[in-house]
C-alpha positions in Angstrom: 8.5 -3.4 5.7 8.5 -0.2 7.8 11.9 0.8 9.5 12.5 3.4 12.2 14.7 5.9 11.6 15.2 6.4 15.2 15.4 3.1 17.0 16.3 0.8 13.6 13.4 -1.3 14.7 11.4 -3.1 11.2 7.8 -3.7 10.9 5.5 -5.3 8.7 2.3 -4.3 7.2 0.6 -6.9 5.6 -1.6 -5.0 2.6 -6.1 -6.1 3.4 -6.4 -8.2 0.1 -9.7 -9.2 1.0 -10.5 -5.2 0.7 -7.7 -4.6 -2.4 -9.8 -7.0 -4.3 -12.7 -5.0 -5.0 -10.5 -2.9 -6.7 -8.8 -5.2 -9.0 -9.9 -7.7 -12.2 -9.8 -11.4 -10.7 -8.7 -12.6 -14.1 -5.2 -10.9 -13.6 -2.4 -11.3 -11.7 -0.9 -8.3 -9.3 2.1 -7.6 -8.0 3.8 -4.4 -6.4 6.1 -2.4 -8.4 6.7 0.8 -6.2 6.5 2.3 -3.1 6.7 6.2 -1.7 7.2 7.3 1.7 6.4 11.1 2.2 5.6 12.5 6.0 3.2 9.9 8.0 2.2 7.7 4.9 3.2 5.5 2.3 2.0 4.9 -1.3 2.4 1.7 -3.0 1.9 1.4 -6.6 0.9 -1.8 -7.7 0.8 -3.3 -11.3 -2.5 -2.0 -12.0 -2.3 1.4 -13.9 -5.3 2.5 -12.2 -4.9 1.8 -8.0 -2.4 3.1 -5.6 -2.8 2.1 -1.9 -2.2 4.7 0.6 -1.3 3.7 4.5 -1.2 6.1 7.0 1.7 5.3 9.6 -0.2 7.2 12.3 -3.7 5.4 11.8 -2.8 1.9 10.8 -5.3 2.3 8.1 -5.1 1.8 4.4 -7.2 3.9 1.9 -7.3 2.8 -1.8 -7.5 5.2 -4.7 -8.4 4.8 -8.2 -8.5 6.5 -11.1 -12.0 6.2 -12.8 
């Protein structure tokens, strides 16, 4: 959920699965365990050790980063 400091009005962002997949083992189960806001974007940490999804506020888009 994304709130508005200004207005009070909440949002939802509903996280691409189909494209978090490809980062995660389909043998496990995931869930999300944090979340950041800082500036524009959020960061959501999720219960693998290795991902963290970025979404840009501005953009609407979602970039995925992982540790190698």
């Amino acid at each position: 959920a994304v709130v508005d400091l200004v207005t009070g009005e909440v949002s939802f962002i509903k996280l691409p699965m189909n494209e978090m997949e490809k980062y995660l083992d389909s043998t496990k189960e995931y869930g999300i365990v944090s979340s950041y806001g800082h500036d524009e974007k959020l960061y959501i940490m999720c219960s693998n050790p290795n991902l963290v999804v970025e979404y840009d506020c501005n953009k609407g888009t979602f970039l995925f980063k992982k540790r190698t």
